[in-house]
C-alpha positions as CSV (number, residue, x, y, z in Angstrom):
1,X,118.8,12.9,-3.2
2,X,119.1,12.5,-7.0
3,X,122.1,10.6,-9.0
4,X,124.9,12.8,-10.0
5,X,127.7,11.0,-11.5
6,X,130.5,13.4,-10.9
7,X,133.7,12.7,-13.2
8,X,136.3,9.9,-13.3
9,X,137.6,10.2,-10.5
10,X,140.2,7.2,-11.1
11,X,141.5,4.2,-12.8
12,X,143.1,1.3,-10.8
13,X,146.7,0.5,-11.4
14,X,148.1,-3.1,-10.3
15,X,151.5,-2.8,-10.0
16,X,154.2,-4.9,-8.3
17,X,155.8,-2.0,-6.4
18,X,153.3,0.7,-5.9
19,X,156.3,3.1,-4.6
20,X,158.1,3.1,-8.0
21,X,155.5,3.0,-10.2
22,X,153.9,6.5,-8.7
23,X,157.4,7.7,-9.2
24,X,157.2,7.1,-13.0
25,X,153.3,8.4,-13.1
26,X,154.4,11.0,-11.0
27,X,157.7,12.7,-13.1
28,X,156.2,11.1,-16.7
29,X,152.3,12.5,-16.3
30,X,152.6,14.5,-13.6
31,X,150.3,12.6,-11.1
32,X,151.9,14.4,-7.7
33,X,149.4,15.1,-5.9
34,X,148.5,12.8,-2.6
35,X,145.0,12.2,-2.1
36,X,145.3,9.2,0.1
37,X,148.3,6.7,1.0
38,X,147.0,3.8,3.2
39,X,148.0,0.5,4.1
40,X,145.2,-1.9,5.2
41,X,143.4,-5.3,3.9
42,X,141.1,-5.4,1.1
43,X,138.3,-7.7,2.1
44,X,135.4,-6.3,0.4
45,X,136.3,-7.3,-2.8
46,X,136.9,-11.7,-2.2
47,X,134.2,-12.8,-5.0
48,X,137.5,-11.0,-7.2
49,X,140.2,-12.1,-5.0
50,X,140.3,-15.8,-4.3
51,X,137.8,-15.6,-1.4
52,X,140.1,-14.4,0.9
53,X,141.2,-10.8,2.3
54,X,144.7,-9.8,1.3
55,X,147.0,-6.6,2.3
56,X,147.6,-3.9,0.3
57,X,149.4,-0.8,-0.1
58,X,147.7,1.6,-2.3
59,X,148.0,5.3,-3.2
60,X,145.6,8.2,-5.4
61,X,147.7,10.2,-6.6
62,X,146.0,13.1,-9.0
63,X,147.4,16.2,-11.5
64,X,145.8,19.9,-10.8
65,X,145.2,20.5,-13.9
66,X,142.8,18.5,-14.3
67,X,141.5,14.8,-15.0
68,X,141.3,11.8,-12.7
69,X,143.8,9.9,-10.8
70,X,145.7,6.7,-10.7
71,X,144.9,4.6,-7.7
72,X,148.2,2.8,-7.7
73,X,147.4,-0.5,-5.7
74,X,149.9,-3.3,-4.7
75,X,149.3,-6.5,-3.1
76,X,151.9,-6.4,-0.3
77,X,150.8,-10.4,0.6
78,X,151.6,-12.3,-2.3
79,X,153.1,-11.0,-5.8
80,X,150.9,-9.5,-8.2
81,X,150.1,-11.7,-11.0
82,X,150.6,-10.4,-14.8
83,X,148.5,-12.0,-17.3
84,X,150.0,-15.3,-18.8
85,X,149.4,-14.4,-22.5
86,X,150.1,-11.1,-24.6
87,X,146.7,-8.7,-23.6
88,X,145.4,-7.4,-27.5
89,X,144.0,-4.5,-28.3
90,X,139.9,-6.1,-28.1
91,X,140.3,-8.2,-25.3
92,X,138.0,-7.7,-23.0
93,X,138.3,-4.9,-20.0
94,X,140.3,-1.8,-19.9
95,X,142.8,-1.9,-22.3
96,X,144.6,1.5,-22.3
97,X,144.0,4.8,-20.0
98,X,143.5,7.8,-22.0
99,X,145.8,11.1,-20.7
100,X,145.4,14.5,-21.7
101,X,147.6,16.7,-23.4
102,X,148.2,20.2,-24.2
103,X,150.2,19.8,-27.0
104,X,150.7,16.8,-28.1
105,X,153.3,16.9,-30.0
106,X,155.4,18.5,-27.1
107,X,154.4,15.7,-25.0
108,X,155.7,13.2,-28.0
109,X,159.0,14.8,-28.5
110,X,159.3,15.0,-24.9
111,X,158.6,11.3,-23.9
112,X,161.4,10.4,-26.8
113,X,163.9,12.7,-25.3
114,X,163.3,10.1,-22.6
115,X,163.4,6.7,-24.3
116,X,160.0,6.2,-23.6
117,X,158.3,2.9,-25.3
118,X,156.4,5.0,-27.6
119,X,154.1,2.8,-29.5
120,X,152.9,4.9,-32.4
121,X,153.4,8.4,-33.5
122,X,151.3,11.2,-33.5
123,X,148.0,10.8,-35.4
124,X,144.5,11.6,-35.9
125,X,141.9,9.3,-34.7
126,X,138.6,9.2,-36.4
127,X,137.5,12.5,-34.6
128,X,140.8,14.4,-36.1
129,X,141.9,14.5,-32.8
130,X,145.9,14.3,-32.2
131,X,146.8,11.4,-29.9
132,X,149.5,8.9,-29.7
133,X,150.2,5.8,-27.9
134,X,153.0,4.8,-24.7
135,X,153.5,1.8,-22.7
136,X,154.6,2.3,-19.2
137,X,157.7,-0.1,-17.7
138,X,154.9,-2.2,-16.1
139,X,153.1,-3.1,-19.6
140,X,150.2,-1.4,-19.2
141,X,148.8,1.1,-22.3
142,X,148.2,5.3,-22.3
143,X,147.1,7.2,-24.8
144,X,147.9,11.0,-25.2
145,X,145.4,12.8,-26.4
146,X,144.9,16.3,-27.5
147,X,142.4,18.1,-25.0
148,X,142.4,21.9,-23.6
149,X,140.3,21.6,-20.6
150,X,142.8,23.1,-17.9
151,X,141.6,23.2,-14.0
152,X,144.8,24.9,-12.5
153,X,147.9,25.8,-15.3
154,X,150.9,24.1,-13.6
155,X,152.5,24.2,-16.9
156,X,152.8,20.7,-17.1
157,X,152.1,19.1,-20.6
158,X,149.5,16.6,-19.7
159,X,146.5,16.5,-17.0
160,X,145.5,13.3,-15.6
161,X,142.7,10.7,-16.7
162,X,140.8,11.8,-19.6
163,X,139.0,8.5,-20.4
164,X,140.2,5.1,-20.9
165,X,139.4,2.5,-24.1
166,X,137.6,-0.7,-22.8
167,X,136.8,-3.8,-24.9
168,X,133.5,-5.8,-25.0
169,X,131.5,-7.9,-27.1
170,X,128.9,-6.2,-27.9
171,X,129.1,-2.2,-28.5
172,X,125.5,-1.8,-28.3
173,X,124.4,-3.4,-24.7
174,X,127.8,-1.7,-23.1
175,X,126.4,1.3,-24.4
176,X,123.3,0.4,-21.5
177,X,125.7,1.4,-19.0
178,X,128.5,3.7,-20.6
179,X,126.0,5.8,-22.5
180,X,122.0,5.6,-20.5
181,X,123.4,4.8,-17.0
182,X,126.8,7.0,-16.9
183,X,125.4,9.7,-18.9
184,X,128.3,8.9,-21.7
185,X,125.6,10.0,-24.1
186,X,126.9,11.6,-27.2
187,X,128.5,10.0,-30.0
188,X,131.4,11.4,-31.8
189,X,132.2,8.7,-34.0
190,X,131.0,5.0,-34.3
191,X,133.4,3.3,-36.9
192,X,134.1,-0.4,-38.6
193,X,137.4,-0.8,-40.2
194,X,140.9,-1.4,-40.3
195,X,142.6,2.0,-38.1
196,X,145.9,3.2,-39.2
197,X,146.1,5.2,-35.5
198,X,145.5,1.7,-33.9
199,X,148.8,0.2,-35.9
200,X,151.7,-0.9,-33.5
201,X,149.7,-1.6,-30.5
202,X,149.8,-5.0,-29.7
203,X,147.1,-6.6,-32.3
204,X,145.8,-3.1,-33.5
205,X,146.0,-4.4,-37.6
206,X,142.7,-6.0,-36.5
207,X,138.9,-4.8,-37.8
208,X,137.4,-3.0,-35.2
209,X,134.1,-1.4,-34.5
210,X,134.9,1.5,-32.5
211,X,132.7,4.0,-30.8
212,X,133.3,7.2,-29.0
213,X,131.3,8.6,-26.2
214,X,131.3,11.5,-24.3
215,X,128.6,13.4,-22.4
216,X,126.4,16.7,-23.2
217,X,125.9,18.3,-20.4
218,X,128.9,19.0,-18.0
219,X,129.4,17.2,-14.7
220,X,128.2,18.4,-11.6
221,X,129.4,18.0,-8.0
222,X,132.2,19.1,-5.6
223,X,135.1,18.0,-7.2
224,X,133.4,18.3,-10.5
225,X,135.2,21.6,-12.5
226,X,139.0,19.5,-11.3
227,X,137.9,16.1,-12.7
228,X,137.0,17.8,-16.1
229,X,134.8,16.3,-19.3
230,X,135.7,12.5,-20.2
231,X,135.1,10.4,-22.7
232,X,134.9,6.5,-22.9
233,X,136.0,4.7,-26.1
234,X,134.2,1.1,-26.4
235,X,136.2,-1.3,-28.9
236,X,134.6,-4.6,-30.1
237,X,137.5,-6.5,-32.3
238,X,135.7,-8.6,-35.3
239,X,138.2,-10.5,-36.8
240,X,140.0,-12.7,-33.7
241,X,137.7,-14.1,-30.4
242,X,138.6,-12.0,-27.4
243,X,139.8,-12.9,-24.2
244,X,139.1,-11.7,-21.0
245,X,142.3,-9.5,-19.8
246,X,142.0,-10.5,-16.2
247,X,141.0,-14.3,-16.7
248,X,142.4,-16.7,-13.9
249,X,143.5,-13.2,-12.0
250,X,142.4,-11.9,-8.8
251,X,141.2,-7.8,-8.7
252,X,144.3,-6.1,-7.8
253,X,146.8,-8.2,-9.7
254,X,148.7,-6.0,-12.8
255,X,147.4,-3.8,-15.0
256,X,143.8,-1.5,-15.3
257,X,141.9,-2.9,-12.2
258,X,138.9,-1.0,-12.6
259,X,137.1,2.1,-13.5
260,X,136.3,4.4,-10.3
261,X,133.8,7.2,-10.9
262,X,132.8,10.0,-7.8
263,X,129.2,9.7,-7.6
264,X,126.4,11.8,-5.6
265,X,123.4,9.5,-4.3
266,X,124.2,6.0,-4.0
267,X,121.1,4.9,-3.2
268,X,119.7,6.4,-5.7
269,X,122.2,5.0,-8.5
270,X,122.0,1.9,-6.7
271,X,118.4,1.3,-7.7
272,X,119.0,2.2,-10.9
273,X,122.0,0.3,-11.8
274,X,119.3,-3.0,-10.4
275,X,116.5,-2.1,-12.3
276,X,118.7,-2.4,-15.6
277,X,120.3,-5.5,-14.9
278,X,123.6,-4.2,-13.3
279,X,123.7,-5.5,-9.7
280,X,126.2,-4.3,-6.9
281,X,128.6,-6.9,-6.9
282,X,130.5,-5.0,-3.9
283,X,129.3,-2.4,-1.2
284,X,131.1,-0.8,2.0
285,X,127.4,-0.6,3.1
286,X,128.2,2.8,4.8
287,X,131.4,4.4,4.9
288,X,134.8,3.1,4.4
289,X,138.0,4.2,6.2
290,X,141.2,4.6,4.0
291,X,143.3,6.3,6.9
292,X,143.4,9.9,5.1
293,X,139.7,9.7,3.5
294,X,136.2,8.8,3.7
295,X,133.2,7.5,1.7
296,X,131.3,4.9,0.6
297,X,132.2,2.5,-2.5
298,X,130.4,0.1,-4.7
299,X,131.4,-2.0,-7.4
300,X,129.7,-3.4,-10.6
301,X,130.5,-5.3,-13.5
302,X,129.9,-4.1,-17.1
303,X,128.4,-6.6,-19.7
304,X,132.0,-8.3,-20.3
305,X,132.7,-8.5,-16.7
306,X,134.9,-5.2,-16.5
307,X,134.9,-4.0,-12.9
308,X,133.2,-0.1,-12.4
309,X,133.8,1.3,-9.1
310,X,131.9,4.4,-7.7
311,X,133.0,6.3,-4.6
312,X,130.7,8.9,-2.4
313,X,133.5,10.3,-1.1
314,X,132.4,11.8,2.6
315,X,135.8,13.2,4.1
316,X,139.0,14.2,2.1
317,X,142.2,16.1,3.4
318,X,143.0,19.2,2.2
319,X,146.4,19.8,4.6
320,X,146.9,16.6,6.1
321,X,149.7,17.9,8.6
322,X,147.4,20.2,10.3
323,X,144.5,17.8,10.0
324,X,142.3,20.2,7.7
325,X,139.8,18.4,5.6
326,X,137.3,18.4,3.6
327,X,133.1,17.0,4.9
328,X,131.1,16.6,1.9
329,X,128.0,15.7,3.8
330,X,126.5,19.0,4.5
331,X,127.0,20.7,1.5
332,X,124.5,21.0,-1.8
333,X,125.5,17.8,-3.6
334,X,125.3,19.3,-7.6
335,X,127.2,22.6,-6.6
336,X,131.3,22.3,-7.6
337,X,133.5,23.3,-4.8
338,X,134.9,27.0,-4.7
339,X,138.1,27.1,-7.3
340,X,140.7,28.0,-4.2
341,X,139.3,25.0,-2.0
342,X,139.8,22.5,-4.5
343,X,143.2,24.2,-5.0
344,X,144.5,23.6,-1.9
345,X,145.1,20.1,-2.6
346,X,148.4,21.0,-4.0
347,X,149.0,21.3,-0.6
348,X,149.3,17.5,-0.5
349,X,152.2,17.5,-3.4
350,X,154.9,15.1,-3.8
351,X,158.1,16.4,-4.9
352,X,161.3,14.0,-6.9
């Protein structure tokens, strides 16, 4: 089997109370569709979470039109714990989710109609790509950003995870990962200055080096043509010393927990990831159990110590009431799933 790294499939949310946050993804960007909703103890993970297994409550909750998901995840055990200084845009780790829009503009009006905490306005970044900035009721950062790509047209105004902006240290060894392991290997713009898009983030009047990746070649895989092209944006702030977003924090406590990808091949990415200094830090060894869906997940850690999850995923459900799902074993692993297969995961909607 060969290494096919299939799309974001999700970024991890830690939230205080999982059950209204995915009510605000859910009418805001449009995240209602239930992939999984489980209840268990996470005890793979206690290197990042005290050395201890705790229970959680979390949910992936996805948008047909395409993108990734939220994995919104809640400790249910003890109070998740928010960082105990103001997070700056440079600081190391996942700083702000990117979302797609169709029109952006729409989306902007829209979100003020609402009294959303709109950070900036719409701008160009460096690309001349449209985009603005919001900040959720639970502090974390999105940006809305101008992309057609459309799975399934639900008419919504945005999709779901399109990318995300991390910060490190050095631009050039995260590119090791981002660009020559994740296939994140075209470069649409790689700037140093002052950004006018940046201004009114929290400690966006900073210099920055900022780089924009993307990959060639489209993604391959089952669930490849819904998860869509991303892009990863990889910000290095020159003119303060970073701080780690989740220092003196366990995994799981608020904000962007970690970058999930759906992978083909884990043995084979595995040996890869090793060979170029990026050790599994994690590993469900075989298959994991989330009550609704299958797989097997692996975790490592980016230069800066940013947490990258992939997921084989093994068994999904398409109608869960019926028990119809999917088994991803026995199938050619590059090949996308038929377009009406992958559709009927709307079957799985939640409705406000």
């Amino acid at each position: 089997m060969q290494k096919i790294i299939c799309g974001i499939q999700q970024i991890g949310i830690g939230v205080e109370n999982y059950q209204e946050a995915w009510k605000w993804y859910r009418q805001n960007f449009g995240m209602d569709i239930c992939i999984f909703d489980d209840a268990a103890v996470a005890g793979l993970m206690l290197p990042y979470t005290g050395g201890r297994p705790w229970e959680r409550h979390a949910v992936l909750a996805m948008n047909m039109q395409s993108g990734g998901g939220f994995e919104v995840w809640q400790y249910t055990e003890r109070r998740p714990v928010p960082a105990d200084f103001e997070v700056l845009l440079g600081d190391t780790g996942i700083y702000i989710t990117k979302i797609k829009s169709y029109n952006v503009k729409e989306t902007y009006n829209l979100f003020k109609s609402r009294n959303l905490n709109l950070l900036t306005e719409a701008k160009e970044n460096p690309a001349g790509t449209e985009h603005f900035f919001v900040k959720d009721p639970y502090n974390n950062i999105f940006e809305v950003i101008s992309d057609d790509y459309c799975f399934k047209n639900e008419n919504k105004l945005t999709g779901g995870v399109f990318g995300c902006v991390i910060g490190v240290t050095d631009i050039d060894k995260a590119k090791k990962l981002y660009a020559d392991i994740l296939g994140y290997d075209e470069v649409v713009y790689d700037v140093e200055t002052k950004f006018e898009d940046f201004a009114g983030i929290p400690g966006g009047n900073e210099t920055f080096r900022r780089t924009l990746l993307k990959h060639k070649t489209l993604r391959q895989g089952a669930f490849s043509k819904l998860l869509g092209p991303t892009q990863i944006e990889l910000v290095k702030v020159n003119t303060r010393e970073p701080k780690n977003i989740f220092e003196n924090r366990f995994w799981g406590d608020q904000g962007f927990i970690h970058l999930c990808f759906d992978i083909r091949g884990m043995k084979e990415l595995k040996e890869e990831c090793e060979t170029n200094g990026f050790p599994f830090v994690a590993d469900s060894a075989s298959s994991f159990d989330m009550g609704e869906a299958a797989g097997h997940f692996s975790y490592i850690e980016d230069p800066d110590g940013t947490l990258i999850e992939f997921v084989e995923t093994h068994k999904l459900p398409i109608f869960k009431k019926i028990g119809w799902y999917f088994n991803l074993n026995n199938r050619s692993q590059t090949k996308p799933l038929p377009n009406w297969m992958v559709k009927t995961l709307a079957f799985n909607r939640v409705k406000d």
